[in-house]
N, C-alpha and C positions, 0 to 999 in steps of 0.2 A: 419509467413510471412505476412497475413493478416491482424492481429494485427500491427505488423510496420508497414504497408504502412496506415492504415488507420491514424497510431497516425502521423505519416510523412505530412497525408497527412489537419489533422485537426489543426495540430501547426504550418505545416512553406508552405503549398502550399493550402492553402484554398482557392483560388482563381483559382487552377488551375487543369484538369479533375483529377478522382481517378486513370484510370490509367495511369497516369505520376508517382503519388508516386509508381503505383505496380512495373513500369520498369525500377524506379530508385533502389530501393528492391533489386530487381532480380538480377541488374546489381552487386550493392555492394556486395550480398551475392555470387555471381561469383566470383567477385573481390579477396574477404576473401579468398574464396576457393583454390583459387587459389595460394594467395602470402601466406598463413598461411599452409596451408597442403597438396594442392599435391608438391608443390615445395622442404620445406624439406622433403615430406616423402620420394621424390625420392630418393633424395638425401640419406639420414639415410638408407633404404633399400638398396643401392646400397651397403653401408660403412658392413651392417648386412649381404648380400650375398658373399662376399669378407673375410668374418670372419669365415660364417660358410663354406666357401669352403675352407678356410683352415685350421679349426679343423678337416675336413670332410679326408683334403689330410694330416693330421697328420704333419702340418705345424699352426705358428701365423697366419700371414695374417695382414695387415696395424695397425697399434700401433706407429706411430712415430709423425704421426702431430694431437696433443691436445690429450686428459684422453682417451689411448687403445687406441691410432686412430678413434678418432668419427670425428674429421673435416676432416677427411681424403678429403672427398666429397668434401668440401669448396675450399681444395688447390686443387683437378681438374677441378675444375668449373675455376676459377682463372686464372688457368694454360691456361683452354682454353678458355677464353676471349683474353687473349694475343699472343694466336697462329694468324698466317695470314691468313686471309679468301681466300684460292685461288678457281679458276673457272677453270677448265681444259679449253684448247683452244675448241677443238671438240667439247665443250658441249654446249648442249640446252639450256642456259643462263637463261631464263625465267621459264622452268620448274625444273632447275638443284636448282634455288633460291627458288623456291616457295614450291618444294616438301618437304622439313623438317618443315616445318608450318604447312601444311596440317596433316600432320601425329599428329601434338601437339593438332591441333584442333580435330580430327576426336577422341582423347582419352578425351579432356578435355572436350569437351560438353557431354560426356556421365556422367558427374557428376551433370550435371543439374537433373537429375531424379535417381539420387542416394537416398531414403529415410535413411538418418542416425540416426532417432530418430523419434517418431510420428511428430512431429512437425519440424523436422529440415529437411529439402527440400528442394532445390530451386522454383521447380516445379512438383507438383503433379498432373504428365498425366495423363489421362485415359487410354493412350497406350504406358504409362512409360514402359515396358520391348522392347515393337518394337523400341520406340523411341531408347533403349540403343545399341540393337542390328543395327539398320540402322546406327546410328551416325558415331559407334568405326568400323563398316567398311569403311568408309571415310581413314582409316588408307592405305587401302591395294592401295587405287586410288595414296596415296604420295610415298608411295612405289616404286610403278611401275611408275608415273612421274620421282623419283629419280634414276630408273635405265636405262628408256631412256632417260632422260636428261643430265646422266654422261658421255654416249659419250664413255664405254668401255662393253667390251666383259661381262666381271666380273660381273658389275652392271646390264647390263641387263637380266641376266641369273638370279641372285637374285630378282630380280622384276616381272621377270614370274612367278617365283616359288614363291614367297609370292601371286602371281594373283592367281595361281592355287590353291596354299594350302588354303588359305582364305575363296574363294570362294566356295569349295570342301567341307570347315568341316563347313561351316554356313548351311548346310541341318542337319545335326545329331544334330547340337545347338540345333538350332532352333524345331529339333524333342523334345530334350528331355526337352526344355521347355514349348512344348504344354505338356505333364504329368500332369508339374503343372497345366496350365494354365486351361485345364478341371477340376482338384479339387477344382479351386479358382471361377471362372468363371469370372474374370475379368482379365484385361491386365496392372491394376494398378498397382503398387511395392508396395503402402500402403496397398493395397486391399490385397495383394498375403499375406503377412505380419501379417495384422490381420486375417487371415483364419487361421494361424498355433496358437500356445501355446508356454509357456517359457519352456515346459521341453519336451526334446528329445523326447518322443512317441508325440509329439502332433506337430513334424514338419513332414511338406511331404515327406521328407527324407523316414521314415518309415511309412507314411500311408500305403501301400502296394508294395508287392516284385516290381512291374514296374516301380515305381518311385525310388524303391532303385537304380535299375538299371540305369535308366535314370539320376540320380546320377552324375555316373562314365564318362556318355557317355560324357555329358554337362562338367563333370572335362578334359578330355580327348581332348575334342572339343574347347576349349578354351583356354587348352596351344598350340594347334598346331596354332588357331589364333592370341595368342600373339609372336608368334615365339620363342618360348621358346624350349631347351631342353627337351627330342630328337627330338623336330618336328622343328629345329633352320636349317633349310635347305637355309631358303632364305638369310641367314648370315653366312654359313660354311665355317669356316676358313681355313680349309688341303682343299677343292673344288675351292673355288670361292673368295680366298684371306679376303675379308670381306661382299661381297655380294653388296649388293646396295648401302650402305655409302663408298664404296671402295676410291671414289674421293672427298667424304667430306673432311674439316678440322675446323678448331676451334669451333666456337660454334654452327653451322649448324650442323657438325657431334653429339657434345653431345644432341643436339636436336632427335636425333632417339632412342637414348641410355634411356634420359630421360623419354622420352614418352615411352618406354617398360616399364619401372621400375614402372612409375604410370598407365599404365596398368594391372600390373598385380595385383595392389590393384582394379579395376575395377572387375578385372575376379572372385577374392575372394569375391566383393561386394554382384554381381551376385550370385554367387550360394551360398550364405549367406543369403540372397531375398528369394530366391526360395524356399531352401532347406531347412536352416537350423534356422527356425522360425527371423530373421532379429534382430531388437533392441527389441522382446518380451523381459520381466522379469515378475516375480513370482508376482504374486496380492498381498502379504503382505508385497514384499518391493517395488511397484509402491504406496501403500496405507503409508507406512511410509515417501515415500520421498516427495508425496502431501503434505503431513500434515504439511512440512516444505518450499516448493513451488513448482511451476512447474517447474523452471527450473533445481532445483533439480532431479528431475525425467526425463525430457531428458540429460541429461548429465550421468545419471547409464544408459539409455539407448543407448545411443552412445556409450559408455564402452562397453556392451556388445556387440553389434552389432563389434565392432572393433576387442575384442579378437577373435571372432569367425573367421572375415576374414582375422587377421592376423595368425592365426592358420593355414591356407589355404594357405596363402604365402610363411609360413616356410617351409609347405608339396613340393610347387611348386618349391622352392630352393632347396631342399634336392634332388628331381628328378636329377634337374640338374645336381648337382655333383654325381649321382648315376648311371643314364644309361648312356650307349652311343647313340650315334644321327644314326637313323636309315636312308633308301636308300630311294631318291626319288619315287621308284617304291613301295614299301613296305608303303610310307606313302601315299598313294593314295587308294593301297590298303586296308588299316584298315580303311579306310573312307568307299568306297562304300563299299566294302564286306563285312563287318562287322558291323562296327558303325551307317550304313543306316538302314541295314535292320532290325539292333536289337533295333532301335528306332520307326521306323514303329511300330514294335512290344509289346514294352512299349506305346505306345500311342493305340492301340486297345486294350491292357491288359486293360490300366488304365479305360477306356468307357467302356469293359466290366464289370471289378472290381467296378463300379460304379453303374452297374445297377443292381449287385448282390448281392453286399453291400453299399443297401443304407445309411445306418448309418455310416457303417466303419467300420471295424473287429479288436477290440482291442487286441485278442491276437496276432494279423501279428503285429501290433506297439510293442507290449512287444518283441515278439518275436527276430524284426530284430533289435531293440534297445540291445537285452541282444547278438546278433550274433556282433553288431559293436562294443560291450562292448570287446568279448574274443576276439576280432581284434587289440584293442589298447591293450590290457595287453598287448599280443604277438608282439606288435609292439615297446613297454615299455622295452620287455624284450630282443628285437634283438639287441635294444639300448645299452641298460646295458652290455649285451653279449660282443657287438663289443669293448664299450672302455675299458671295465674289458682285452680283451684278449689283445686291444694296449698297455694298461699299464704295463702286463704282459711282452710283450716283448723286451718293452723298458728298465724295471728292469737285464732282462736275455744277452739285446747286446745295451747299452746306444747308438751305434754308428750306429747304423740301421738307 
């Protein structure tokens, strides 16, 4: 980023301060970000949740428009460009219009301090993790403007409950990424990032048992903020018809839809950052891709950093089509009762853990590494299990 704005700023604005080229930078690498990859990836994510929910319900799932249905997403985006923008009569006109923006914005600037590569950032805060955390709640403010501004029972009831849940699980977030943030000792995402190593014992993940835990809490804590199944309350369709977009239509409505989908590459970002050492790779191939150039070398790093948080999305879609969506009282409940106070608790463990092992205890890293190891076999294996037994049955009744 430095390097562009400088050469921006010695070839074509040399007359004019340094930072005009920084903010013109900034802006285009926004820009980029923008029309090049959050835009399809929603999009493709949406077309990829829609496939595996229907291998998942032992059904295809969209395959008609383009190769298996990949434009699938193209012809709904289309579709709803050309639907009519109505405004309920009753509704708060000003807040009804403005609430589906807010929501785009409150996900899209959290990508400003996304680190995708050592070098590839928009902006490298010093309080890149608060900043991500403050932003992408912006989301719950459009929310709740969209369900008093609809003017209906439905939508408002969904906008409290998005106020409530939101607000509720950003304490156990926020717990279980002070963990890290005492291991790292800074608030940076570049910083957080090079404290960790390219191979699994050498992420926070497994530094010790409280940040494993902290883990879970922070996975847990962040589908219930992105309203995701089962914490998808403020959107429940047998309750509240569709929740806060209830009086949406054409492109306003895909506008909340969208912004989920590229949040939840956000929430994988996050505890990719945190956890799971970010775009590290191995020193003997950041040393081979050098020797051919740097950009070489952020691009395997991007690579990495990407399988890992789509790894994380596939996990967050599988959820979906696996639980059912739990009771307002019950999901209030796993927050303070539980998720509160067992975060308190990883965050004194981790300041204890710390002053007891000052170096770090490498056999809890081999340890909880070889415990996640016999987690995935057995989760490899429930796989295998389930479609071995649907194939089975569909040999024995074609007509099931």
């Amino acid at each position: 980023m430095e390097f562009l704005a400088n050469y921006i700023h010695e070839n074509y604005l040399w007359k004019a301060p340094l930072w005009v080229a920084q903010v013109l930078v900034q802006f285009g690498v926004a820009a980029l970000v923008l029309l090049v990859f959050v835009s399809p990836f929603a999009g493709i994510l949406s077309f990829i949740e829609r496939r595996i929910a229907g291998r998942m319900q032992d059904r295809i799932g969209p395959n008609r428009v383009g190769p298996q249905g990949i434009l699938q997403f193209l012809a709904d985006g289309i579709k709803s460009l050309l639907k009519e923008d109505l405004i309920p009569k009753d509704a708060d006109k000003p807040l009804f219009v403005l609430a589906p923006y807010l929501v785009f914005l409150g996900m899209f600037t959290t990508f400003v301090a996304l680190p995708f590569a050592s070098k590839l950032v928009v902006a490298d805060l010093n309080v890149g993790i608060l900043y991500v955390f403050a932003t992408s709640s912006l989301t719950v403010v459009g929310l709740v403007m969209a369900g008093w501004g609809s003017g209906s029972k439905w939508s408002m009831l969904g906008g409290m409950r998005a106020a409530a849940q939101v607000i509720s699980y950003e304490i156990p977030a926020g717990l279980a990424a002070l963990t890290v943030l005492l291991l790292a000792g800074s608030l940076s995402m570049q910083k957080i990032i090079a404290g960790q190593g390219p191979h699994p014992w050498q992420w926070y993940l497994f530094d010790n048992p409280f940040c494993f835990i902290a883990f879970f809490i922070l996975f847990i804590s962040l589908i219930a903020e992105g309203n995701r199944a089962p914490f998808d309350l403020p959107e429940a369709e047998s309750e509240l018809v569709s929740g806060y977009n209830t009086e949406y239509s054409g492109m306003r409505f895909v506008f909340f839809f969208f912004a989920e989908w590229a949040n939840l590459y956000v929430m994988a970002a996050i505890l990719t950052t945190l956890f799971l050492g970010g775009w590290q790779i191995p020193q003997s191939l950041a040393a081979a891709t050098a020797s051919v150039g740097p950009w070489l070398t952020q691009i395997v790093q991007l690579f990495f950093f990407q399988i890992k948080a789509l790894v994380i999305v596939f996990l967050v879609i599988q959820l979906r089509w696996t639980l059912p969506r739990i009771r307002m009282d019950q999901l209030m409940s796993v927050c303070w009762k539980y998720l509160v106070p067992i975060g308190f608790f990883c965050v004194i463990g981790t300041a204890v853990w710390m002053m007891v092992f000052k170096q770090g205890w490498p056999l809890a890293r081999y340890a909880l590494t070889g415990l996640t190891g016999l987690i995935l076999i057995y989760y490899f294996y429930r796989v295998y299990w389930q479609i071995k037994t649907s194939r089975a049955q569909v040999q024995l009744n074609p007509f099931v």
